[in-house]
Structure formats: structure tokens, C-alpha cells
C-alpha positions as CSV (number, residue, x, y, z in Angstrom):
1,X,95.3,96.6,-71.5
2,X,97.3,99.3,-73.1
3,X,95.3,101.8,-71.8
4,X,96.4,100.5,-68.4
5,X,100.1,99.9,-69.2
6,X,100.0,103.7,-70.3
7,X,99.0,105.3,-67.2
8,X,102.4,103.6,-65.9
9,X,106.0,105.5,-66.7
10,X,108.7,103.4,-68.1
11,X,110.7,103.1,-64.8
12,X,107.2,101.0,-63.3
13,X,106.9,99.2,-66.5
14,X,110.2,98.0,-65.9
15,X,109.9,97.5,-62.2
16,X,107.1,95.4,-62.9
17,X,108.6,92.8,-65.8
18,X,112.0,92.6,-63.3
19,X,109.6,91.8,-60.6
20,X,107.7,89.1,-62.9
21,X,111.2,87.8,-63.8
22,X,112.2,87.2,-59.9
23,X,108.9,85.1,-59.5
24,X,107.8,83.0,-62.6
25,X,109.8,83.5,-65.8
26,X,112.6,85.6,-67.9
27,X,111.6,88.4,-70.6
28,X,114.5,89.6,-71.7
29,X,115.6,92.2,-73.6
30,X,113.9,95.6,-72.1
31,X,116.3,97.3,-69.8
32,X,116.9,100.0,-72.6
33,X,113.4,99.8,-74.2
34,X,111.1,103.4,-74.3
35,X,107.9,103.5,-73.2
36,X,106.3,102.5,-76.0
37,X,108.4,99.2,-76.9
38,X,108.2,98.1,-73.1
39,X,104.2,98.1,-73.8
40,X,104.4,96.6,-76.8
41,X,106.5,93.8,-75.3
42,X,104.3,93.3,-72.6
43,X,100.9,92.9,-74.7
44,X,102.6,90.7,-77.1
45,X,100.8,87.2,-77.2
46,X,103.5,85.2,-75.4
47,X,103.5,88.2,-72.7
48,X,100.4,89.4,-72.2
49,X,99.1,87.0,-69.6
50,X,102.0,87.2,-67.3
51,X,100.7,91.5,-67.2
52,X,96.8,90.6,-66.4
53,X,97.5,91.0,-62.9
54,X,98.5,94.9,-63.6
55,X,95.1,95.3,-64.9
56,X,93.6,94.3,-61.3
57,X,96.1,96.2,-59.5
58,X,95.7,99.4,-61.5
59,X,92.0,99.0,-60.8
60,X,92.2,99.2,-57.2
61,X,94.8,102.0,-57.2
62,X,92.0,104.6,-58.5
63,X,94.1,107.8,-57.6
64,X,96.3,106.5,-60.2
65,X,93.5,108.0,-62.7
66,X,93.2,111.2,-60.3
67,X,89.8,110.5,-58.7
């Protein structure tokens, strides 16, 4: 999962927990976060299953890996 949530820049990372946050829950406390804090937050226990569904997107976005 980190792996995945690497390949991402912050400003998607972000995009992504705002988007969860308008459909199914609040996480609060990452607008000013780096890149590295923003993953951590997202692959903590309480979090990490509202992200799964990144790991199936990034999968079928394979030019995100450059092949």
C-alpha cells in the first residue's frame, strides 16, 4: 500500500482524502501535511481501509508506472 500511495504527489493524496471526506467520513488534520505524513495517515489502522480502493485504481491506471 505504500508503495501505491508513493507513486501519488501530495496534491492527489490530498485530493483523494477530501474526496473520501465528501462521501463517507471526516479525516481531519492533513491540509498542511508533506508527503510522507499524508501516507502515514492514510495507512494508519483506523485509515487504511477507507484507501484500499486507490490500490485498485492505481492498478488499472498502468501508465502511472510508465508502461
Amino acid at each position: 500500500m505504500r508503495d501505491i500511495l508513493n507513486s501519488y504527489t501530495a496534491k492527489e493524496l490530498r485530493k483523494h482524502i477530501s474526496t473520501f471526506n465528501k462521501s463517507l467520513g471526516t479525516v481531519k488534520g492533513y491540509s498542511k501535511l508533506k508527503k510522507t505524513q499524508l501516507i502515514d495517515l492514510m495507512i494508519k489502522k483506523e485509515n487504511v481501509n477507507k484507501f484500499k480502493s486507490l490500490s485498485l485504481i492505481h492498478i488499472s491506471e498502468p501508465t502511472r508506472l510508465g508502461m
